[in-house]
N, C-alpha and C positions, 0 to 999 in steps of 0.2 A: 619410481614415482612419476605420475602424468603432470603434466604442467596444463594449464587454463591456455585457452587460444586467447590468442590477441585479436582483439573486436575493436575495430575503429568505432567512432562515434553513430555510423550510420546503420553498420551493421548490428549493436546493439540498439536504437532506436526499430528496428525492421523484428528484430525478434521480441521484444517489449510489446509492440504492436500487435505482432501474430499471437503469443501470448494473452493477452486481453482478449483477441475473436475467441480462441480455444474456450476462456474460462467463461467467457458470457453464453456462449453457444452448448454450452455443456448440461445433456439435461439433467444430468445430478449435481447440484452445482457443492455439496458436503462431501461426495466422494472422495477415497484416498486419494486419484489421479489426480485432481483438480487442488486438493491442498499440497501435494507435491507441487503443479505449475505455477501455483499459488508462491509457493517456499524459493522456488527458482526465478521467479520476476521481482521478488523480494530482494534477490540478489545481484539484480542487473539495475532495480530501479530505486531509486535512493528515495528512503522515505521524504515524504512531501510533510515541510514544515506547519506544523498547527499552531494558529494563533495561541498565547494565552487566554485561559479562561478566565471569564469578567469575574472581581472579585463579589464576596459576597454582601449585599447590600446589610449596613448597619441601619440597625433599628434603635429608635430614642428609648431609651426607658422615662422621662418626662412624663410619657401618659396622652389622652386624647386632649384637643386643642380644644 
């Protein structure tokens, strides 16, 4: 069994980085290679937190004013 290298903090920021050129620069950007490096910066870059979505506005039933 291989064990995962150990990545300081800079050295994952350095391949996160290279990573993002590959996938912008890629002219198939659907290809399998690219949703592989897709798959593998998924796993070096911790998803980015999304706001909640606003909720949805209530409507009166009252009627028009």
């Amino acid at each position: 069994m291989t064990t995962a290298p150990e990545l300081d903090d800079g050295d994952k920021a350095l391949l996160i980085a290279l990573l993002h050129q590959v996938i912008a620069a890629d002219p198939v950007p659907l290809s399998a290679r690219v949703n592989r490096l897709r798959a593998i910066l998924g796993k070096l870059e911790p998803p980015v937190a999304q706001p909640p979505p606003y909720p949805t506005p209530k409507l009166s039933r009252s009627g028009p004013m």
